[in-house]
Backbone bond lengths (Angstrom), bond angles and torsions (degrees), N, CA, C in turn:
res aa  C-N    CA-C-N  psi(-1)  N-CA   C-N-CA  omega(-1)  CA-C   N-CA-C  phi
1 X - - - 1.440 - - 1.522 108.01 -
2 X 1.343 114.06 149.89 1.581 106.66 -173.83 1.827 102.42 -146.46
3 X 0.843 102.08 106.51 1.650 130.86 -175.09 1.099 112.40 -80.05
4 X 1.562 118.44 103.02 1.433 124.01 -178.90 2.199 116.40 -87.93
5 X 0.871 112.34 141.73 1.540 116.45 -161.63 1.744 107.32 -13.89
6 X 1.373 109.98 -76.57 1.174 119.78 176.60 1.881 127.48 -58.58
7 X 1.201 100.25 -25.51 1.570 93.98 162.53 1.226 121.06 -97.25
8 X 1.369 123.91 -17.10 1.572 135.61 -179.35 2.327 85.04 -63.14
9 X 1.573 99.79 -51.47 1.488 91.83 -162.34 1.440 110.78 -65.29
10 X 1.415 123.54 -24.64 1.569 119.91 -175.64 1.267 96.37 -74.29
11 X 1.294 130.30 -42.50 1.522 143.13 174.27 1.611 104.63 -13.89
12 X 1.815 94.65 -83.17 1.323 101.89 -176.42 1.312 128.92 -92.39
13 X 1.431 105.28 24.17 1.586 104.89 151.72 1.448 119.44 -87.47
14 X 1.217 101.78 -43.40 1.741 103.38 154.57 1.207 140.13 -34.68
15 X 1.531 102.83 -53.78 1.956 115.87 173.18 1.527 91.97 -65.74
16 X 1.175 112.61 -68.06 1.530 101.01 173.72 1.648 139.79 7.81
17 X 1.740 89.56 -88.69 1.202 95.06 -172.59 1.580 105.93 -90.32
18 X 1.690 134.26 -9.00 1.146 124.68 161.23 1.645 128.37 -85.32
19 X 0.856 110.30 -46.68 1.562 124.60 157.39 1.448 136.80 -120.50
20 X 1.224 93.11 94.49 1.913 95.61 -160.54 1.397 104.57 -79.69
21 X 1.622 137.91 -15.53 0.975 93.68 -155.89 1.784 91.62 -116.08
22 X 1.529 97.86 33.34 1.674 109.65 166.13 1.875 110.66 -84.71
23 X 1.277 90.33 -6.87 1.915 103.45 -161.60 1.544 93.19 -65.29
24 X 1.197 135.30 -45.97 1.137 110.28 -157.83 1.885 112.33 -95.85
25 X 1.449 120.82 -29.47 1.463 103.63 166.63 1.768 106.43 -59.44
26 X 1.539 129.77 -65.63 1.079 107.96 165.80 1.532 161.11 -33.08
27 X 1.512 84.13 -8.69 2.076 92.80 174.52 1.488 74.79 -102.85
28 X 0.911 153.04 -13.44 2.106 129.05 -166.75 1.464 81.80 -84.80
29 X 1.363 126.75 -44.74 1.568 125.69 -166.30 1.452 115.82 -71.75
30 X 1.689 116.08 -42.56 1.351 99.79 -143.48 1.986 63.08 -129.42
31 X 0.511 146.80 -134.50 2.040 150.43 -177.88 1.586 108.41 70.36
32 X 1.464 128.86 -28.02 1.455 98.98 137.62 1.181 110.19 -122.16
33 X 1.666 122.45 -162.66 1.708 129.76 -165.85 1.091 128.18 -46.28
34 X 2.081 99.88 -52.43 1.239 105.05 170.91 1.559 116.55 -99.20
35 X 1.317 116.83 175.79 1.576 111.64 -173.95 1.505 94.37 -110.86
36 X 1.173 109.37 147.24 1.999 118.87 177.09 1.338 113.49 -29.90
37 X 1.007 138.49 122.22 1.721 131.85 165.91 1.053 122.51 -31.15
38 X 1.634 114.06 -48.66 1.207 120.10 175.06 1.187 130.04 -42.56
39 X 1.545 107.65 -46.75 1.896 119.91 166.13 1.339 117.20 -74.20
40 X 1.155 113.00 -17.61 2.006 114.54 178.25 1.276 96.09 -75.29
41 X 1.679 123.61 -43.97 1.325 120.60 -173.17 1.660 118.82 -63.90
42 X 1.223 104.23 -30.05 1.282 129.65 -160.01 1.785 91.94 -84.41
43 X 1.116 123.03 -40.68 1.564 130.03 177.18 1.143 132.85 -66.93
44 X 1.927 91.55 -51.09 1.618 102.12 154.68 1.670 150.24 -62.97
45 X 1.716 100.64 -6.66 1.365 130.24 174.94 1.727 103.83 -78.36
46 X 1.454 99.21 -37.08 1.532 99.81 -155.22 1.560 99.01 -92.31
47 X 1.255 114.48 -26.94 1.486 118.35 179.37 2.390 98.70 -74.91
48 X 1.229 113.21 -25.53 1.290 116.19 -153.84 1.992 76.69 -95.81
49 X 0.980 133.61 -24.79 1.872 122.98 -168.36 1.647 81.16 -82.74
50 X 1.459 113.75 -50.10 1.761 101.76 -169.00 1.503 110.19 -70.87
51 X 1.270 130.45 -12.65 1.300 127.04 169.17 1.672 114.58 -61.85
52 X 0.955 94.85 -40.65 1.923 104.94 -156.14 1.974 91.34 -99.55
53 X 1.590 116.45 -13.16 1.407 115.34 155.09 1.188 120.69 -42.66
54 X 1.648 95.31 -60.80 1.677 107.10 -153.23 1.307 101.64 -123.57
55 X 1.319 124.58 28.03 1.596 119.34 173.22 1.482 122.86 74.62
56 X 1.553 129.03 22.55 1.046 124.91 -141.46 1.301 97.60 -106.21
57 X 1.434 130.57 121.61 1.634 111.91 -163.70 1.621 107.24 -92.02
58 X 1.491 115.13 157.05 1.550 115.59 -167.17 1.359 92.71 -79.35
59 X 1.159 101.16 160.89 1.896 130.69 159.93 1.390 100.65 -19.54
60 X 1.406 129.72 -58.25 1.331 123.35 -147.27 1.425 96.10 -94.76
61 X 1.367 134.49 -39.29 1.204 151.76 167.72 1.830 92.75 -35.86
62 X 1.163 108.06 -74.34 1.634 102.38 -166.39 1.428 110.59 -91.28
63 X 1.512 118.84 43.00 1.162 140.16 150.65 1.400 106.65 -98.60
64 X 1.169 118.62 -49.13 1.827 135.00 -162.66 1.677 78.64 -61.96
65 X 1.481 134.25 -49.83 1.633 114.58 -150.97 1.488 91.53 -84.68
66 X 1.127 126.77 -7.03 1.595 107.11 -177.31 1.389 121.87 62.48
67 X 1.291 117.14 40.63 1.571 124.23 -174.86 1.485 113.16 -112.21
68 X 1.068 117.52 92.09 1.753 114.67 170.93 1.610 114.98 -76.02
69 X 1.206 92.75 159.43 1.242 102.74 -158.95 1.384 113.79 -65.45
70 X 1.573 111.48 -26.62 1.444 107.97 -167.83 2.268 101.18 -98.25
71 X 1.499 83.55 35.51 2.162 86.73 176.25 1.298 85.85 -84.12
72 X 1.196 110.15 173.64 1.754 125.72 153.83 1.189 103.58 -98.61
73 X 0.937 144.26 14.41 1.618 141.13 151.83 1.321 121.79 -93.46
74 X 1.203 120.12 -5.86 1.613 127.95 -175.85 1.824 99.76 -118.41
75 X 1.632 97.78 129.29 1.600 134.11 -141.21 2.147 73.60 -74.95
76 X 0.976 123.96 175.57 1.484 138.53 -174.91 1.322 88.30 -101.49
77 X 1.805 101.55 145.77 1.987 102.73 168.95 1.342 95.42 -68.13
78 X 1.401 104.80 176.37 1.627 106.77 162.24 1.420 107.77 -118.20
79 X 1.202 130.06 143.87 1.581 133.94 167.84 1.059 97.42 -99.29
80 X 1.625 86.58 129.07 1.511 119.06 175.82 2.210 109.06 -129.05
81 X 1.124 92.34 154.11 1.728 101.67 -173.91 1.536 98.59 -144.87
82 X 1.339 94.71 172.09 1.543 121.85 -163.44 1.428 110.74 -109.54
83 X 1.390 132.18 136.50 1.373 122.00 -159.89 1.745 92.26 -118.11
84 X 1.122 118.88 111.30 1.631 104.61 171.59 1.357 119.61 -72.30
């Protein structure tokens, strides 16, 4: 995730006043723009094991088919959310 000045700050007024005591691993993570490599790397492994789980083809992969979203041959995204 990459938090630009003004949304990084609504960000953590939010964690703040809803979950404070998430405030402090999250400012080591997200407190400036970019987040440590180490955790992008660490994100991108875990997003790349659930790819090759469930068949999910990468970015560049569903670039190679050339399918925009608005073809009738290209499957609908799905929206998905986070349940706290």
């Amino acid at each position: 995730m990459r938090l630009e000045d003004g949304t990084r700050d609504h960000f953590f007024k939010f964690i703040e006043q809803s979950f404070p005591s998430m405030l402090p691993p999250l400012t080591r993570l997200y407190g400036r723009k970019e987040t440590p490599a180490a955790y992008r790397n660490e994100v991108h492994a875990m997003v790349r094991v659930l790819q090759e789980r469930y068949g999910l083809s990468t970015r560049d992969e569903a670039n190679e088919t050339g399918a925009k979203p608005d073809d009738d041959s290209a499957p609908l995204p799905e929206q998905v959310g986070f349940a706290w």
